[in-house]
N, CA, C and O atoms as a Tripos MOL2 file, in Angstrom:
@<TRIPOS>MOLECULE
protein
  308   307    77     0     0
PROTEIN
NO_CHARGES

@<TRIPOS>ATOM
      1 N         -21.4230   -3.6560  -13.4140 N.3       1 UNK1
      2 CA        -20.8350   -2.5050  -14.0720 C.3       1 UNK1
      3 C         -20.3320   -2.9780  -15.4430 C.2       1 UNK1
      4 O         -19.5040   -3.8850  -15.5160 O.2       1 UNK1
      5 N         -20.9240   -2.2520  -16.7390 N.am      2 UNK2
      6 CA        -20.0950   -2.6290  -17.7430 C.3       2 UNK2
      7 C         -18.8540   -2.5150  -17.8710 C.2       2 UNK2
      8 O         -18.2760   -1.5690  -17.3360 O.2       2 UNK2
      9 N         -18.2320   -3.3760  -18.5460 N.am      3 UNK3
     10 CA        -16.7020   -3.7600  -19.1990 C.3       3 UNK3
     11 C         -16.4510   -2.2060  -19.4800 C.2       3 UNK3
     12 O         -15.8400   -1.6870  -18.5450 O.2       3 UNK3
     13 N         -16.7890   -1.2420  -20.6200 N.am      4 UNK4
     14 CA        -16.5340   -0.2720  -21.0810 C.3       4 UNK4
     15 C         -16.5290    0.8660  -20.2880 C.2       4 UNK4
     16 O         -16.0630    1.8990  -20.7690 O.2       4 UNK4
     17 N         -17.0130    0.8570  -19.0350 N.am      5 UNK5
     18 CA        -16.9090    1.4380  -17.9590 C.3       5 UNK5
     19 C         -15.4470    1.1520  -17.0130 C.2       5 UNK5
     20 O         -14.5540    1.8920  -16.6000 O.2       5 UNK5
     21 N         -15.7110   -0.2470  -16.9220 N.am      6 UNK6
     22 CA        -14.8150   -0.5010  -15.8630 C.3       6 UNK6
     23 C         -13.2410   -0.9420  -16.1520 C.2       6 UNK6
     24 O         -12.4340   -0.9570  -15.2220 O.2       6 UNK6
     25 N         -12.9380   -1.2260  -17.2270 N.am      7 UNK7
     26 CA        -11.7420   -1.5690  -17.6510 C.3       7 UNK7
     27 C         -11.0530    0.2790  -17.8110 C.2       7 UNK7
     28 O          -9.9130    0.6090  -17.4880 O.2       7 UNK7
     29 N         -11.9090    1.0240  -18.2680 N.am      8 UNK8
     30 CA        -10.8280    2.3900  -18.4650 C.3       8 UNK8
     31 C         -10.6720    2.6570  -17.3930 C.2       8 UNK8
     32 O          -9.4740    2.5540  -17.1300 O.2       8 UNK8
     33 N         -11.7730    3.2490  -15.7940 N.am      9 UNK9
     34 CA        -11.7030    3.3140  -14.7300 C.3       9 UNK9
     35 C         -10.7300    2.4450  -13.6020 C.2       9 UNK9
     36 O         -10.5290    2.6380  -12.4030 O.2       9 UNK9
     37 N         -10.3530    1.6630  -14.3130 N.am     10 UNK10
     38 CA         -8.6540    0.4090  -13.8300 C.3      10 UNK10
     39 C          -7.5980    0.8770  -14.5000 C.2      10 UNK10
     40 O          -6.6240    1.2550  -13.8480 O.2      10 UNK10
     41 N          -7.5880    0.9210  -15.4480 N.am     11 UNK11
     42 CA         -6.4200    1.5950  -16.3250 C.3      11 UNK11
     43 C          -6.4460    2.8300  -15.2350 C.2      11 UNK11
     44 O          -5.6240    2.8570  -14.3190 O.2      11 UNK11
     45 N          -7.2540    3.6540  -15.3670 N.am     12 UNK12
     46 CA         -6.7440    5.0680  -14.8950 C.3      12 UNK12
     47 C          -6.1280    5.3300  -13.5580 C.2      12 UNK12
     48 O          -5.1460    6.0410  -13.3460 O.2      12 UNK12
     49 N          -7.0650    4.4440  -12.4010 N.am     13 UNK13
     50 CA         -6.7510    3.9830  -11.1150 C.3      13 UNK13
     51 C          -5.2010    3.3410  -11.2510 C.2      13 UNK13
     52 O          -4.3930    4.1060  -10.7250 O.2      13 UNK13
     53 N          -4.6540    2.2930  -11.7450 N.am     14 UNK14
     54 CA         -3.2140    1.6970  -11.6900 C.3      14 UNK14
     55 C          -2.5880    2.7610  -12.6660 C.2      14 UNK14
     56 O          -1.4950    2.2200  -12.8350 O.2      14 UNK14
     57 N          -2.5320    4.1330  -13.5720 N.am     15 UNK15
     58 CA         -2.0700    5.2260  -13.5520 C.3      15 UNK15
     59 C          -1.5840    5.6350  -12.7170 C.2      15 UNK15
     60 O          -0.3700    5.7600  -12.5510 O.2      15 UNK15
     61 N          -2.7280    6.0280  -11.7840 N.am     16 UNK16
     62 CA         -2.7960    7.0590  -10.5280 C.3      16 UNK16
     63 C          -1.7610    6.7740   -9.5790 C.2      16 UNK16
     64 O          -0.7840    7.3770   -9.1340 O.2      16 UNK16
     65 N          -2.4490    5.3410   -9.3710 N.am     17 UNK17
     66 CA         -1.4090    4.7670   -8.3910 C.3      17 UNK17
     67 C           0.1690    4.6540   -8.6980 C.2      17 UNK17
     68 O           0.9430    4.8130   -7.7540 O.2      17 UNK17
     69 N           0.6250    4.4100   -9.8670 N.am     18 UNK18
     70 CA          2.1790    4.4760  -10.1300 C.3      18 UNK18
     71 C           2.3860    6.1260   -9.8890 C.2      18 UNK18
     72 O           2.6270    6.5220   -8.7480 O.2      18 UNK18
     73 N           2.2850    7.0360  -10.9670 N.am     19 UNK19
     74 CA          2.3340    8.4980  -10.7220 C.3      19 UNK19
     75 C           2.1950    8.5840   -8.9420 C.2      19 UNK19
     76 O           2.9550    9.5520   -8.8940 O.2      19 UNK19
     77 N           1.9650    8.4340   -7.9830 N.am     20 UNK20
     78 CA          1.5730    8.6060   -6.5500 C.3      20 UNK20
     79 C           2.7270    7.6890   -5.9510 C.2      20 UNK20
     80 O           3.0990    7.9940   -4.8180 O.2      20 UNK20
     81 N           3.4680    6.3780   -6.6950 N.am     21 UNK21
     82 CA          4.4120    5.9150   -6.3920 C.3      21 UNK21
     83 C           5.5940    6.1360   -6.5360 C.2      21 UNK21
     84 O           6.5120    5.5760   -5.9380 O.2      21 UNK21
     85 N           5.7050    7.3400   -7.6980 N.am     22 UNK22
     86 CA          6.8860    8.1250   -7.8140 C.3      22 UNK22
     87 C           7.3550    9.0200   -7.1010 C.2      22 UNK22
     88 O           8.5290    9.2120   -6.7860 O.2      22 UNK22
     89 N           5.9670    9.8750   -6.6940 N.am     23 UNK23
     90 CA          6.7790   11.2710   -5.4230 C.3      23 UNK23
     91 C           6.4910   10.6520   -3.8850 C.2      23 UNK23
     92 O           6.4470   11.4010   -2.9090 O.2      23 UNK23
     93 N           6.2780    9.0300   -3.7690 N.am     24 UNK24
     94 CA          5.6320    8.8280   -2.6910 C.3      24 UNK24
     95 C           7.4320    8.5990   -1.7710 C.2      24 UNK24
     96 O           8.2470    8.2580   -2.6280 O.2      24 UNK24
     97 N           8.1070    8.7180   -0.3350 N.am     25 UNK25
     98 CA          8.9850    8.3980    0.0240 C.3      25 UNK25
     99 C           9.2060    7.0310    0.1810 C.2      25 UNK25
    100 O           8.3910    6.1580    0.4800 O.2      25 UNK25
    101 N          10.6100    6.9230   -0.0960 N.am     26 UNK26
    102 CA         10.8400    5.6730   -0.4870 C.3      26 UNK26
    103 C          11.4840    4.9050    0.7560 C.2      26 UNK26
    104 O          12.2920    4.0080    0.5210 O.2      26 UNK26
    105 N          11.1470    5.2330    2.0860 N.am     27 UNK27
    106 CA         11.6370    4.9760    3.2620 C.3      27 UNK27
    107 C          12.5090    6.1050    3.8690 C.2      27 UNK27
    108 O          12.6620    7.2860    3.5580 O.2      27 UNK27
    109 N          13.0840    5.2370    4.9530 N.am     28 UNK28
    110 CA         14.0230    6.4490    6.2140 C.3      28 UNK28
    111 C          15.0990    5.6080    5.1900 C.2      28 UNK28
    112 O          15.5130    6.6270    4.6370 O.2      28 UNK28
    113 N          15.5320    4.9870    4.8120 N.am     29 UNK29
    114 CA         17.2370    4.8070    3.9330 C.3      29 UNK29
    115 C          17.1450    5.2280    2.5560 C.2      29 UNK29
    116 O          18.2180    5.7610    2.2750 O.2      29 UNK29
    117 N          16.5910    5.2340    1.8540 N.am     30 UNK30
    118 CA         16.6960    5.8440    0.3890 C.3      30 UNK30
    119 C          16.0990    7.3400   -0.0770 C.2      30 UNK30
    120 O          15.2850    8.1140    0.4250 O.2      30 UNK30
    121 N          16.6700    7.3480   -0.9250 N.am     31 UNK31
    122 CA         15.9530    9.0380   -1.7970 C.3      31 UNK31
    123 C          15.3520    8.5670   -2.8840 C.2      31 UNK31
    124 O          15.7470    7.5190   -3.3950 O.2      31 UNK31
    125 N          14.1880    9.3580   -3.4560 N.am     32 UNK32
    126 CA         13.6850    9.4230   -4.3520 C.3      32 UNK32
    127 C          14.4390    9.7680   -5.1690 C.2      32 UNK32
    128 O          15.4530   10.1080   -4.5590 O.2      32 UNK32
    129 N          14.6570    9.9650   -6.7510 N.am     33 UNK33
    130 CA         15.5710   10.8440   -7.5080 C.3      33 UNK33
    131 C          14.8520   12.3380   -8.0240 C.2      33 UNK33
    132 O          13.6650   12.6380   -8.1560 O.2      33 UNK33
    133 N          15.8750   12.9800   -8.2090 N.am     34 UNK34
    134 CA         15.3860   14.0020   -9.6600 C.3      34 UNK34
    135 C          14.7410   15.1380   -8.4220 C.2      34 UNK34
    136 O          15.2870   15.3500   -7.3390 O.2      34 UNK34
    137 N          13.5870   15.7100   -8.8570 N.am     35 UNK35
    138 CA         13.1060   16.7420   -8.2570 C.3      35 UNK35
    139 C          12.0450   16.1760   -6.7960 C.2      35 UNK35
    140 O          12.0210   16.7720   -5.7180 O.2      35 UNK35
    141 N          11.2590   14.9420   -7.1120 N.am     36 UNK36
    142 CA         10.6600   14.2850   -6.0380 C.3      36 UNK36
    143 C          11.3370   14.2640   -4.7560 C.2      36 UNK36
    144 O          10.7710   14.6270   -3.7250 O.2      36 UNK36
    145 N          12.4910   13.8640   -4.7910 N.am     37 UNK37
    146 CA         13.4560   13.4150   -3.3930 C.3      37 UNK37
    147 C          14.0230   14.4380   -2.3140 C.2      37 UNK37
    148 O          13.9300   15.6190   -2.6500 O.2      37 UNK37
    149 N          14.4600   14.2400   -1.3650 N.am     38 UNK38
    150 CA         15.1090   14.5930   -0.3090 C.3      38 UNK38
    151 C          15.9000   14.2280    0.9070 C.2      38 UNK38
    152 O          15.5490   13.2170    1.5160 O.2      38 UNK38
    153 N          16.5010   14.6340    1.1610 N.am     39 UNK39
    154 CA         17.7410   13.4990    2.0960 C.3      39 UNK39
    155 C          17.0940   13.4090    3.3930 C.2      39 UNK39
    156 O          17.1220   14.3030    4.2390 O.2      39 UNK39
    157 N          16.3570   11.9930    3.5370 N.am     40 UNK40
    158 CA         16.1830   12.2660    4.8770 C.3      40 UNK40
    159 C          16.4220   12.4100    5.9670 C.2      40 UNK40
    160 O          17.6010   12.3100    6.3040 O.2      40 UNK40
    161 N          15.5390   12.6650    6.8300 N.am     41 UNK41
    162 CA         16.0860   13.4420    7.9560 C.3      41 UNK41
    163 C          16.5990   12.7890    8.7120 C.2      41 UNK41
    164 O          16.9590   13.3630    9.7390 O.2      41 UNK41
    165 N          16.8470   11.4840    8.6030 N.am     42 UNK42
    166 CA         17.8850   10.6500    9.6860 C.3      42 UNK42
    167 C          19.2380   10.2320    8.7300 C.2      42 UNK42
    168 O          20.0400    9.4240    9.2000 O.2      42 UNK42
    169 N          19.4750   10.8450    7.2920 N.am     43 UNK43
    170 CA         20.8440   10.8020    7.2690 C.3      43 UNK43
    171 C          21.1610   11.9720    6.9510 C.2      43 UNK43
    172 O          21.7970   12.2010    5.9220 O.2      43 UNK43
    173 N          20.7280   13.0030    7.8660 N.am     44 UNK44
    174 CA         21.7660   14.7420    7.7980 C.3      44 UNK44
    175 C          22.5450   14.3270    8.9860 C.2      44 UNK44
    176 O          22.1950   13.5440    9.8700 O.2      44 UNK44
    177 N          23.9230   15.1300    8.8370 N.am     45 UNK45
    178 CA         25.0510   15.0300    9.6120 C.3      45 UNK45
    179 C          24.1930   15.6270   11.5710 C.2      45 UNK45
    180 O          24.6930   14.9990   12.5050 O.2      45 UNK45
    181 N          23.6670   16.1280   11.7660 N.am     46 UNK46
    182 CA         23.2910   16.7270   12.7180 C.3      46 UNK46
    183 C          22.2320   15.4200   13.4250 C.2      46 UNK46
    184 O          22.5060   14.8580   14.4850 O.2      46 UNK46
    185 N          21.0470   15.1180   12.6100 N.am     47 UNK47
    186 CA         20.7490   13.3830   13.2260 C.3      47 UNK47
    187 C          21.4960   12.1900   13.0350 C.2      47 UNK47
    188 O          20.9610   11.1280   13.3520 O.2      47 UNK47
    189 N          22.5810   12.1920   12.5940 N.am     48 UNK48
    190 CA         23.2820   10.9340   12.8070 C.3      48 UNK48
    191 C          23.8460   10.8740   13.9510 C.2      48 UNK48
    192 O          24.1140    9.8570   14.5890 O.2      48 UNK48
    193 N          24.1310   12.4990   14.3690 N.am     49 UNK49
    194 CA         25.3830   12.8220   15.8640 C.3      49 UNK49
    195 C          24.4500   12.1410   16.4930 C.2      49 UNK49
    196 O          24.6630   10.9650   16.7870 O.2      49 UNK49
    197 N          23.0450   12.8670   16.8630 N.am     50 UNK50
    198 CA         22.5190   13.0760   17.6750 C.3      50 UNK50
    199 C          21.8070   11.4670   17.9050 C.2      50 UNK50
    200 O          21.2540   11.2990   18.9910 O.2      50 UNK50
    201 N          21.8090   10.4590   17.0570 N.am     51 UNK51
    202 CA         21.2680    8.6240   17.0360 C.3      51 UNK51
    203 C          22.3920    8.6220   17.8930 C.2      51 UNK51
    204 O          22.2780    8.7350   19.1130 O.2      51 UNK51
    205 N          23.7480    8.4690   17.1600 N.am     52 UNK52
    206 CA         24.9920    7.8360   17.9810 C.3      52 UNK52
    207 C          25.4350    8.0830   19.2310 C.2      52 UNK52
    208 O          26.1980    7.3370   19.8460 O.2      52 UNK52
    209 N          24.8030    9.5240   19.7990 N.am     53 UNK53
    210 CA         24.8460    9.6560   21.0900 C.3      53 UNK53
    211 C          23.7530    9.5590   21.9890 C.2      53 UNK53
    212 O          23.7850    9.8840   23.1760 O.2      53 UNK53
    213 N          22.7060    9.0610   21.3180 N.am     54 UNK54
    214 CA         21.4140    8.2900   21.7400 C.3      54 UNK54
    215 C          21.5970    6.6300   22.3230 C.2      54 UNK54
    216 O          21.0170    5.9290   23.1520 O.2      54 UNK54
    217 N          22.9230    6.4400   21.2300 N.am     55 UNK55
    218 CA         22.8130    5.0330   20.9200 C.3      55 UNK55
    219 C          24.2140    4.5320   22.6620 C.2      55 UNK55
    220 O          24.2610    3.5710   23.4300 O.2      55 UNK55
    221 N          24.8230    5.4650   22.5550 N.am     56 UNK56
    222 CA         26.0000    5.3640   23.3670 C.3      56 UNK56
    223 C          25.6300    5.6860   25.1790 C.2      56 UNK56
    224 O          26.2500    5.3380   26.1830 O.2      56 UNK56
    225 N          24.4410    6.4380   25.0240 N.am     57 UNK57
    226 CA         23.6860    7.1850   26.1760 C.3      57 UNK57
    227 C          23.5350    5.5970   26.7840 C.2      57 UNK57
    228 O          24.0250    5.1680   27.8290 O.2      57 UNK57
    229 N          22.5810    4.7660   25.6520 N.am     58 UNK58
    230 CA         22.0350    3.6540   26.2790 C.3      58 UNK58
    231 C          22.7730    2.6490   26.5100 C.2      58 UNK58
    232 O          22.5260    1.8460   27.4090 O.2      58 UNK58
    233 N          23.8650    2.5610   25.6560 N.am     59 UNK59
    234 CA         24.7890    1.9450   25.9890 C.3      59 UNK59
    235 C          25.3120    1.6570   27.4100 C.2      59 UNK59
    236 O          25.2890    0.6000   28.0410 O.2      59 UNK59
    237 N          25.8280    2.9710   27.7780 N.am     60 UNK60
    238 CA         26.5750    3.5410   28.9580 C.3      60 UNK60
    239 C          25.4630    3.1780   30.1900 C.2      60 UNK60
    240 O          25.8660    2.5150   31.1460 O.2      60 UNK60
    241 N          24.0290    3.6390   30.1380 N.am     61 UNK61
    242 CA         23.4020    3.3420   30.9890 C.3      61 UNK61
    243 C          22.6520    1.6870   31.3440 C.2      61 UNK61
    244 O          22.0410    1.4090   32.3760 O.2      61 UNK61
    245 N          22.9800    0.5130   29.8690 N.am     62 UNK62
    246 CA         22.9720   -0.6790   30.2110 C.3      62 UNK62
    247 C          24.1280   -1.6570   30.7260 C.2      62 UNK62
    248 O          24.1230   -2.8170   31.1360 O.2      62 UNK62
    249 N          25.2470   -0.5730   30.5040 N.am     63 UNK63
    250 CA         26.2060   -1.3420   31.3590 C.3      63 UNK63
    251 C          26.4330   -0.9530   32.8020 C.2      63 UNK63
    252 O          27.2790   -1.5470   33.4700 O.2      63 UNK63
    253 N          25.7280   -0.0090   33.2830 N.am     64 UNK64
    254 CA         25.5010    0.6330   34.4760 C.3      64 UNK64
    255 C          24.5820   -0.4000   35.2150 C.2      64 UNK64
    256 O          24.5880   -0.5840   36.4320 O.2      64 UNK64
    257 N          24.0700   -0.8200   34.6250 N.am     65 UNK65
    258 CA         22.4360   -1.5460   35.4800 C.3      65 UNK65
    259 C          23.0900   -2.9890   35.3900 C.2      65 UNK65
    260 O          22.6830   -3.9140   36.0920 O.2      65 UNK65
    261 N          23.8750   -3.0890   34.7050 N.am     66 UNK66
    262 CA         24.4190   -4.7370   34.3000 C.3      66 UNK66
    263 C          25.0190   -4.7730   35.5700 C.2      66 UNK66
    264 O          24.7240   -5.6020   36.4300 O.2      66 UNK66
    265 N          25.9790   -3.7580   35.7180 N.am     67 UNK67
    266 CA         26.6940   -3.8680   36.8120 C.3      67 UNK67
    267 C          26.2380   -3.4190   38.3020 C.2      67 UNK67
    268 O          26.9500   -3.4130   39.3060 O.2      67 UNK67
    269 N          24.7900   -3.0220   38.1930 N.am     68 UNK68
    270 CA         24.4940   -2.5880   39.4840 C.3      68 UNK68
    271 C          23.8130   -4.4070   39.9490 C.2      68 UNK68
    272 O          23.8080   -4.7480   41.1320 O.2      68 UNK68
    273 N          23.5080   -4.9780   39.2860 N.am     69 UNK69
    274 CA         22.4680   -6.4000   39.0220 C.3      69 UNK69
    275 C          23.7810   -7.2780   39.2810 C.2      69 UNK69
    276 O          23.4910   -8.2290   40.0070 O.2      69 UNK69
    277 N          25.0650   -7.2640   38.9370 N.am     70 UNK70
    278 CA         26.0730   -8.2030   39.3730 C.3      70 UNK70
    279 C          26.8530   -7.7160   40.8640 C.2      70 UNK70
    280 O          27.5870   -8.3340   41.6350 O.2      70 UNK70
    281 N          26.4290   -6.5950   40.8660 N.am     71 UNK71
    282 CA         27.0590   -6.4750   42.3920 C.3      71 UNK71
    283 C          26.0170   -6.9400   43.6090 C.2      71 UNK71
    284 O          26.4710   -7.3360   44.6830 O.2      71 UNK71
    285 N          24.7200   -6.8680   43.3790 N.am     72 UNK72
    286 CA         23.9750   -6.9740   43.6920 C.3      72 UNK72
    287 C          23.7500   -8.3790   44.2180 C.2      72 UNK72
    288 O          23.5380   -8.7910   45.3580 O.2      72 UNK72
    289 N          23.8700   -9.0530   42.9330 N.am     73 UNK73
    290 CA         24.0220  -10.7450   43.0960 C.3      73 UNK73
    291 C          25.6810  -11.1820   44.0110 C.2      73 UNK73
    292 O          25.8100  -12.0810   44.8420 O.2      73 UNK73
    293 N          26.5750  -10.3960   43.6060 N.am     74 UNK74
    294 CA         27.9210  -10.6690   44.4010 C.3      74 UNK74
    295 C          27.5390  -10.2760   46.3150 C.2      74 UNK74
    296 O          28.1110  -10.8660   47.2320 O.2      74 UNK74
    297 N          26.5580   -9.2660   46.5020 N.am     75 UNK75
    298 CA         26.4670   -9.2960   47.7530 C.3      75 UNK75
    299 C          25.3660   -9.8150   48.6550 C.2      75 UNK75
    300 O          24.9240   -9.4520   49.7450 O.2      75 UNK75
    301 N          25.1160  -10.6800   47.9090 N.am     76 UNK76
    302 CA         24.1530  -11.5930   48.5420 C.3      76 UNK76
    303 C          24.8490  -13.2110   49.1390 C.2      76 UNK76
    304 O          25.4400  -14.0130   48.4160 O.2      76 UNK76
    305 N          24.6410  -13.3380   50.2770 N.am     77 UNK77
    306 CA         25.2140  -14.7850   50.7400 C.3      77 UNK77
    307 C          24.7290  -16.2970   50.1980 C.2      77 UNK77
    308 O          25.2600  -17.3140   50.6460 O.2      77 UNK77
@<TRIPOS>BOND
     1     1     2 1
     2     2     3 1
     3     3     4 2
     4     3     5 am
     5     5     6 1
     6     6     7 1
     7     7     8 2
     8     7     9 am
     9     9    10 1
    10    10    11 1
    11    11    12 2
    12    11    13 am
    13    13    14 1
    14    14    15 1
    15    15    16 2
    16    15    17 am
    17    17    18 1
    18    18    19 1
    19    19    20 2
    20    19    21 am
    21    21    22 1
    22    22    23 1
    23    23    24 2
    24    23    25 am
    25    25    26 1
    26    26    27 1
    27    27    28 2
    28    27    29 am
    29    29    30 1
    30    30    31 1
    31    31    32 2
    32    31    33 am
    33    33    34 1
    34    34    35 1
    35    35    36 2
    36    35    37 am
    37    37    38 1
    38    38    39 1
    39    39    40 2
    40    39    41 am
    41    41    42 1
    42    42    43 1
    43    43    44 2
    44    43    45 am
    45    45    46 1
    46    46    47 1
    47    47    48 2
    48    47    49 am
    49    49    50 1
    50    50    51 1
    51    51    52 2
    52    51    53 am
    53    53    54 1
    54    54    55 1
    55    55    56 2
    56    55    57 am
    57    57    58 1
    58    58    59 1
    59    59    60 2
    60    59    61 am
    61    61    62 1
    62    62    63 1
    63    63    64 2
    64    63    65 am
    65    65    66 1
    66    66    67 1
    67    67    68 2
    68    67    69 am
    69    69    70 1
    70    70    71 1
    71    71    72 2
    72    71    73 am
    73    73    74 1
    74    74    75 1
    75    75    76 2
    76    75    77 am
    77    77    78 1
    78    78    79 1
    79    79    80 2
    80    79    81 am
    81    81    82 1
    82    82    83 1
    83    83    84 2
    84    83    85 am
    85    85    86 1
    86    86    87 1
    87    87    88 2
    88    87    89 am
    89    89    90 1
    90    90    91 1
    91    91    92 2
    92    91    93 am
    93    93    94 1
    94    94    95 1
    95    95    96 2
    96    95    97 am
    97    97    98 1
    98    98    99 1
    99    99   100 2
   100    99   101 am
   101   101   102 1
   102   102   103 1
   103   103   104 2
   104   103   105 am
   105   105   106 1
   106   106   107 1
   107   107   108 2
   108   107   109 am
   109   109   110 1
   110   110   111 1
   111   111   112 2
   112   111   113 am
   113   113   114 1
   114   114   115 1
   115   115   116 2
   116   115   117 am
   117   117   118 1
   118   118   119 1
   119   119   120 2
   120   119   121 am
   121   121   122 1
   122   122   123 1
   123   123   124 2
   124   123   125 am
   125   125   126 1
   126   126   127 1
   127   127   128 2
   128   127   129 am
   129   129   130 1
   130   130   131 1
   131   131   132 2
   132   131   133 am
   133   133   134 1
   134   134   135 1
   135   135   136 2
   136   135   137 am
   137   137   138 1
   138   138   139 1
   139   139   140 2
   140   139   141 am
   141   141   142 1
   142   142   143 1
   143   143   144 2
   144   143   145 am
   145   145   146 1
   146   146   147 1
   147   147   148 2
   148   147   149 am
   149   149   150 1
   150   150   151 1
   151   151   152 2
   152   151   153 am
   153   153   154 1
   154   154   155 1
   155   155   156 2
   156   155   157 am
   157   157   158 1
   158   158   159 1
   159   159   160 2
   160   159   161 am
   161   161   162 1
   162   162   163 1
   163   163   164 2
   164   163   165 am
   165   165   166 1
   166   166   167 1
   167   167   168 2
   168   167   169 am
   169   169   170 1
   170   170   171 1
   171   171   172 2
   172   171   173 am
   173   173   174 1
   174   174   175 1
   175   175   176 2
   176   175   177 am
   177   177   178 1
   178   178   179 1
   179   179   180 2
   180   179   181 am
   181   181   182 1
   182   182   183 1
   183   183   184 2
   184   183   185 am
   185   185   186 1
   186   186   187 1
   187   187   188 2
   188   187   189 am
   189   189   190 1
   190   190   191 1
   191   191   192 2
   192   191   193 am
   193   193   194 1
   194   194   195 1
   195   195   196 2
   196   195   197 am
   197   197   198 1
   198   198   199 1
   199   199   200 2
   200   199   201 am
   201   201   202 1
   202   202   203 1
   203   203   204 2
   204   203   205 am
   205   205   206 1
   206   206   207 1
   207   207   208 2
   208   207   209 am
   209   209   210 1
   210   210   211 1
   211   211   212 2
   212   211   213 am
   213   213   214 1
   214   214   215 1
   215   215   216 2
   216   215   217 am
   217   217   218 1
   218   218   219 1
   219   219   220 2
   220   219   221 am
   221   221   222 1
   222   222   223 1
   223   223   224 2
   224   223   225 am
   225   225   226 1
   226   226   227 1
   227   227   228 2
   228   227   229 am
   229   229   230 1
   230   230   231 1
   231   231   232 2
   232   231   233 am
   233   233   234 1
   234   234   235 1
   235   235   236 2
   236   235   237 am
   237   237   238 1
   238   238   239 1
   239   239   240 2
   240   239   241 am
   241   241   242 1
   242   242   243 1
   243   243   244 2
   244   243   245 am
   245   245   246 1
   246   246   247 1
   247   247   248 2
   248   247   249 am
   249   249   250 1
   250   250   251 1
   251   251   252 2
   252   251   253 am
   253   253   254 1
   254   254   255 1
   255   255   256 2
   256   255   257 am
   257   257   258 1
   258   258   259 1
   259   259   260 2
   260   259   261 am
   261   261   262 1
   262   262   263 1
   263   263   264 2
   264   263   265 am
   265   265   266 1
   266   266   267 1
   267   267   268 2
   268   267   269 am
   269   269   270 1
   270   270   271 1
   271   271   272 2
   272   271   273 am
   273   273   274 1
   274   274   275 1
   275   275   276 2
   276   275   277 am
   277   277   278 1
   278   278   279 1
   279   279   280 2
   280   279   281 am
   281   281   282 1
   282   282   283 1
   283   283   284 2
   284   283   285 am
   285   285   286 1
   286   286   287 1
   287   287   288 2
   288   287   289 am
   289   289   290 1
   290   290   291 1
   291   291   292 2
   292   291   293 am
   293   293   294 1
   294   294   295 1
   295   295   296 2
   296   295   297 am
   297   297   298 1
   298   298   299 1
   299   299   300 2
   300   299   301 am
   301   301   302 1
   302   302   303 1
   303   303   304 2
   304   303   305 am
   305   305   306 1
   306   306   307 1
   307   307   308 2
@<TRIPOS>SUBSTRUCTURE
     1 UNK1         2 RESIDUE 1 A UNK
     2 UNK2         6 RESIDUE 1 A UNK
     3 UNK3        10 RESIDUE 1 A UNK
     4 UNK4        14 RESIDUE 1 A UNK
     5 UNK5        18 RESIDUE 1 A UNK
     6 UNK6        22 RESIDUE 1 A UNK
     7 UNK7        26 RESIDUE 1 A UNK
     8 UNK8        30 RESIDUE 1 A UNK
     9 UNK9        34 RESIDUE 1 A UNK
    10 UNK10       38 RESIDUE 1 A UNK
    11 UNK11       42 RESIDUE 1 A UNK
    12 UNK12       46 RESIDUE 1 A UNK
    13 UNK13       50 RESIDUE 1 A UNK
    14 UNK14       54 RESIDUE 1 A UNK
    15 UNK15       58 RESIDUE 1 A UNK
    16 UNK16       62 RESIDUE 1 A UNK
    17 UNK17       66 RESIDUE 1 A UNK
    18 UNK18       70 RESIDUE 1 A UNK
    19 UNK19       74 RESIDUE 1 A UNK
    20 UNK20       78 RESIDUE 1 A UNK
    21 UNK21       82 RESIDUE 1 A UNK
    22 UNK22       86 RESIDUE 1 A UNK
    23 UNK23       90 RESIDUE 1 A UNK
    24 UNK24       94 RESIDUE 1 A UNK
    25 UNK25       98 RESIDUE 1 A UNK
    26 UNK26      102 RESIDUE 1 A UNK
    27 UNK27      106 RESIDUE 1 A UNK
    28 UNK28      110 RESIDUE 1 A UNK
    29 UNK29      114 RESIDUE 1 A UNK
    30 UNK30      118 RESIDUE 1 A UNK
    31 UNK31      122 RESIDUE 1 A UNK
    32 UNK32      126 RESIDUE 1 A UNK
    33 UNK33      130 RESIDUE 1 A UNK
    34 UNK34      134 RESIDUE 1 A UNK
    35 UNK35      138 RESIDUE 1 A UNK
    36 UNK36      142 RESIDUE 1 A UNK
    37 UNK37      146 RESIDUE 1 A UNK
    38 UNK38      150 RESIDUE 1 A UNK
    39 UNK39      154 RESIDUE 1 A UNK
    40 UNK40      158 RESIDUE 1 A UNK
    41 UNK41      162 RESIDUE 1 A UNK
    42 UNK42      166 RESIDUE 1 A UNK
    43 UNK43      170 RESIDUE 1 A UNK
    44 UNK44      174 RESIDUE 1 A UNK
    45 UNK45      178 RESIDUE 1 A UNK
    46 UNK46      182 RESIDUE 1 A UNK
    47 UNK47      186 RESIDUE 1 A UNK
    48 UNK48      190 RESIDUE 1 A UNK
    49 UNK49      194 RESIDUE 1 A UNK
    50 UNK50      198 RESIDUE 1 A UNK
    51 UNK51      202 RESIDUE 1 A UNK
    52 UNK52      206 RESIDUE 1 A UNK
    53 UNK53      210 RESIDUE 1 A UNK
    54 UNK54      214 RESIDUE 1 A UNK
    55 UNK55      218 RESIDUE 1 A UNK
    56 UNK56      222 RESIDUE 1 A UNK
    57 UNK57      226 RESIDUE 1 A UNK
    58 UNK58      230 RESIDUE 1 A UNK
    59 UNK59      234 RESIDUE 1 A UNK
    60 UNK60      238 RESIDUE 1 A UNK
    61 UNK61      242 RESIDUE 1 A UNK
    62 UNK62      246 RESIDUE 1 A UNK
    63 UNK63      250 RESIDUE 1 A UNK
    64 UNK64      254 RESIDUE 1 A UNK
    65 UNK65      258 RESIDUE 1 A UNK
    66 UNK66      262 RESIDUE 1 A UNK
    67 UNK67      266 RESIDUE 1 A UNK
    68 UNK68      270 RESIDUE 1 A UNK
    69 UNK69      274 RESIDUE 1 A UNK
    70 UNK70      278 RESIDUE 1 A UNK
    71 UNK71      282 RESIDUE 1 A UNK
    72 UNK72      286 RESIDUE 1 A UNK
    73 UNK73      290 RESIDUE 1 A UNK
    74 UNK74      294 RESIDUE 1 A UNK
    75 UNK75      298 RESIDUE 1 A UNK
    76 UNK76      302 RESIDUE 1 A UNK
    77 UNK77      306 RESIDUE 1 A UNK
């Protein structure tokens, strides 16, 4: 492929690609700025409740099994 072909067709491609890196999301912890962005949906007040009582559910139910596994071992001779 000629040079005069292929050097503008790179330029335009690493364009593309930045422009596509601006409205692209910038993960589950950050926002984009300006008009691109939006708060995502794991830090609105309504999914944070709903992680922390995800997080406490499992909690509650690994100290349940901890303790069903030590009584378990306590009643064995």
């Amino acid at each position: 492929m000629p040079d005069r072909i292929f050097m503008p067709l790179m330029g335009l491609i690493a364009l593309v690609l930045i422009a596509f890196s601006l409205v692209w999301p910038q993960g589950q912890g950050d926002r984009s700025w300006g008009p691109f962005g939006h708060t995502p949906i794991q830090q609105t007040p309504e999914m944070k409740a709903k992680i922390q009582r995800e997080k406490d559910a499992a909690a509650r139910r690994d100290a349940a099994a901890r303790k069903a596994v030590e009584a378990v071992h306590q009643a064995q001779p």
